[in-house]
matplotlib code that plots the C-alpha trace (Angstrom):
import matplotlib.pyplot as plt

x = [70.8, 67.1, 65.3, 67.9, 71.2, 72.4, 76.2, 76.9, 80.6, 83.2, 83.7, 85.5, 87.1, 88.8, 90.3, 92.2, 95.1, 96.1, 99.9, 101.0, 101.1, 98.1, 96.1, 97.4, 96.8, 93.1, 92.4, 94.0, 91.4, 88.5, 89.7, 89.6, 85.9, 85.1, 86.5, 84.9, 81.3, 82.6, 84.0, 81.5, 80.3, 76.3, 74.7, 75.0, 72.6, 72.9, 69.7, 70.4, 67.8, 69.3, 72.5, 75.9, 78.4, 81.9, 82.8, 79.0, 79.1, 82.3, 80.5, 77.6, 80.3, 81.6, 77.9, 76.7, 74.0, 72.4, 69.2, 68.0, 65.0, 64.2, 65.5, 69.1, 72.0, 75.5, 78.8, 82.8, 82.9, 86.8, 88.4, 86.2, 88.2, 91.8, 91.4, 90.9, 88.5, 90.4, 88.0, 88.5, 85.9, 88.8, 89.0, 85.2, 83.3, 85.8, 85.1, 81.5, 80.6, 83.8, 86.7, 85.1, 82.3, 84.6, 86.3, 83.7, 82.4, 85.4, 87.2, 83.9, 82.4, 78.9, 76.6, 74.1, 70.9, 69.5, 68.4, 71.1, 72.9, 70.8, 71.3, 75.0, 75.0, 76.0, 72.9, 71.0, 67.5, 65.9, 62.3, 59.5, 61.3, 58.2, 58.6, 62.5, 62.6, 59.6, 61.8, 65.2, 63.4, 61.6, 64.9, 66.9, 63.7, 64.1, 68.0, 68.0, 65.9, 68.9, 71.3, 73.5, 76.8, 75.9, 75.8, 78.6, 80.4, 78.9, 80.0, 83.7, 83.5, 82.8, 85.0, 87.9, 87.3, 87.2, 91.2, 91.9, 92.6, 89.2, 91.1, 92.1, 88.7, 87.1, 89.2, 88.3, 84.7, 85.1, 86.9, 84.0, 81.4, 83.2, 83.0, 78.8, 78.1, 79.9, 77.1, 74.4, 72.3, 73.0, 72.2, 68.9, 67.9, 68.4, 65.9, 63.5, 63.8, 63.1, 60.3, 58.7, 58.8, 60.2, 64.3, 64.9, 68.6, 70.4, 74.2, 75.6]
y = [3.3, 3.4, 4.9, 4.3, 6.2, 9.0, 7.3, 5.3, 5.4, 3.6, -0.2, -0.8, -3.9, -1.9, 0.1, -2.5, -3.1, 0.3, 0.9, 4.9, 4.9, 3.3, 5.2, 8.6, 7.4, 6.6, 9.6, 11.7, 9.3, 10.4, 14.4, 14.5, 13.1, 15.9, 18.6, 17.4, 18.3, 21.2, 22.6, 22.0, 24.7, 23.9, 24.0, 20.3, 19.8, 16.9, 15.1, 13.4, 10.9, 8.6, 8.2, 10.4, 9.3, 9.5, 9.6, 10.3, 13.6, 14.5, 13.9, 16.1, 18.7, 19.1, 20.1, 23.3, 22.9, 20.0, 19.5, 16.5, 14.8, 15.0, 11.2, 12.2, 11.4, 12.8, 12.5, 11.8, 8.8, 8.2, 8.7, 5.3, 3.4, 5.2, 7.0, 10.6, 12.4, 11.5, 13.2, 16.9, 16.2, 18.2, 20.9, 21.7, 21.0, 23.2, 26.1, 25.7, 25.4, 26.9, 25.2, 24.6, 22.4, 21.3, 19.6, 18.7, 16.5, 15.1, 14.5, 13.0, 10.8, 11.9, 10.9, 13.6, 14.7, 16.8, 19.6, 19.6, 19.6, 22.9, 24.3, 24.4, 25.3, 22.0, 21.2, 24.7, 23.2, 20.1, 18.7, 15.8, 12.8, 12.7, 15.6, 15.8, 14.8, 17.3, 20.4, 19.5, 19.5, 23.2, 24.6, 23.2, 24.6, 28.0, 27.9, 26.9, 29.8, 32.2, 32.9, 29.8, 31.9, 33.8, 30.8, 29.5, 32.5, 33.2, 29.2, 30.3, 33.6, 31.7, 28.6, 30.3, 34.0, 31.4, 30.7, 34.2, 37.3, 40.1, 41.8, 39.1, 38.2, 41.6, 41.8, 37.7, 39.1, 42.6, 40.4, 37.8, 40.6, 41.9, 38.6, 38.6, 42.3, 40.7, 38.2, 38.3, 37.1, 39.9, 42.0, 39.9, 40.1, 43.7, 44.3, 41.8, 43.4, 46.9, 45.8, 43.8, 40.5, 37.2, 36.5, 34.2, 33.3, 31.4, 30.7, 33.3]
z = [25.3, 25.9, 28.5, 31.4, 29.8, 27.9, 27.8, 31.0, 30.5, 29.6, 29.3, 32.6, 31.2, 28.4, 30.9, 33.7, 31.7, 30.4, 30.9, 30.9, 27.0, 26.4, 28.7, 27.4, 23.7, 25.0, 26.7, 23.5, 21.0, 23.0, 23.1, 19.9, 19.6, 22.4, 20.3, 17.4, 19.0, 20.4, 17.4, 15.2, 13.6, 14.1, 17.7, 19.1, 22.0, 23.9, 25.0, 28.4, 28.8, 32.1, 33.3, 31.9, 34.0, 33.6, 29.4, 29.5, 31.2, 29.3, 26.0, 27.5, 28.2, 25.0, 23.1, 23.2, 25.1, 27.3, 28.1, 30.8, 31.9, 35.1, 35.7, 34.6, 37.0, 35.7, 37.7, 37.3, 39.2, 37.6, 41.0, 42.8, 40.2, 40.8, 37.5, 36.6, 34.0, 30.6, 28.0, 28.8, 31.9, 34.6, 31.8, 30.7, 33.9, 35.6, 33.2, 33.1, 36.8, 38.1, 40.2, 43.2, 42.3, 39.5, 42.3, 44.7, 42.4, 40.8, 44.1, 45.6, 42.6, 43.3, 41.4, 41.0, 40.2, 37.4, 39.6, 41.1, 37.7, 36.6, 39.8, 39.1, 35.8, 34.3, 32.3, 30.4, 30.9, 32.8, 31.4, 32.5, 30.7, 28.4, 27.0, 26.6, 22.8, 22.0, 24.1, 22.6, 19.1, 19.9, 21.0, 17.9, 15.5, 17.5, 17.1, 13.3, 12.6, 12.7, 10.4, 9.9, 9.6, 12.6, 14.7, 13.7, 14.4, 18.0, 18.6, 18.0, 19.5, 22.9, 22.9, 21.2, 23.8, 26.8, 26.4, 25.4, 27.7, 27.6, 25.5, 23.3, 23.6, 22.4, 19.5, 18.1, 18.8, 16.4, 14.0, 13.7, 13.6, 11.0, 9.0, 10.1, 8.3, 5.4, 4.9, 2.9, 5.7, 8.1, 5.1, 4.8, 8.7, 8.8, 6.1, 7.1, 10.5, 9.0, 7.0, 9.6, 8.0, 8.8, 7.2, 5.0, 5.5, 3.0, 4.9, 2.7]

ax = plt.figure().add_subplot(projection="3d")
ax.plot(x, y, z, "-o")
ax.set_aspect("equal")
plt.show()
């Protein structure tokens, strides 16, 4: 959406005459588009270039990482329209800033800023919006230059440990590093590391 948003939200006029049904089946539609991003197995990084409010904050919520100009404003402004978070927004903003702020700005609908978003852990990184495209590109290049299997692997460790107990948690973690010494890559980036050269992984 240009300059001015990332994803401003949803079309208000879609929403006015939702019965109980309806609204369920529409929040369920867009839970599954969050899950989609944040199951994917490569790192998704969301580029928040304006305003993320409402769905847009949710759909930030569900990458892997967000990065925002300094112009960004994100907020759940659902309850000034008698409506809750419906895309997993209650769930992942709660478990990435913790349930205090969670609710402050749920309950409140405040619109805030990017500071204040990196100041509370909602957004990883906050850049001059000139630059934004050129930082989001140097993190992606400085991701994608490890092994493809091991991201994918430290992806599920987190979002799959997060509804596990520690314990739980340890053993997904064992398994999947397991699964990681099996790969030909980890056998590559041990080498390379030994030998003091750059990898070359393959996703194998």
């Amino acid at each position: 959406q240009g300059d001015k948003a990332f994803i401003a939200g949803a079309d208000i006029s879609e929403l006015v005459h939702l019965d109980y049904n309806q609204g369920k089946d529409y929040a369920l539609e867009g839970q599954e588009l969050t899950k989609l991003i944040e199951n994917y197995p490569k790192p998704v990084i969301a580029a928040i270039n304006g305003y993320a409010l409402g769905g847009g904050t949710e759909m930030a919520l569900a990458c892997h990482l967000r990065i925002a100009s300094d112009r960004a404003k994100l907020g759940q402004p659902e309850v000034k329209l008698g409506l809750i978070p419906g895309f997993g927004g209650t769930q992942r903003l709660a478990r990435l800033v913790g349930k205090g702020k969670a609710l402050e700005l749920i309950l409140s609908g405040r619109v805030i800023s990017a500071e204040e978003a990196l100041a509370i852990g909602l957004v990883n990184q906050v850049v001059p919006h000139e630059e934004l495209t050129s930082k989001v590109m140097e993190l992606a290049e400085e991701i994608m230059a490890n092994a493809p299997l091991a991201l994918r692997y430290s992806i599920q460790a987190i979002n799959q440990g997060l509804d596990k107990s520690l314990e739980d948690g340890l053993l997904l973690e064992a398994e999947l590093f397991g699964k990681a010494c099996a790969t030909e890559d980890s056998q590559e980036g041990t080498k390379a590391f030994l030998e003091k050269r750059k990898a070359e992984f393959k996703g194998q």
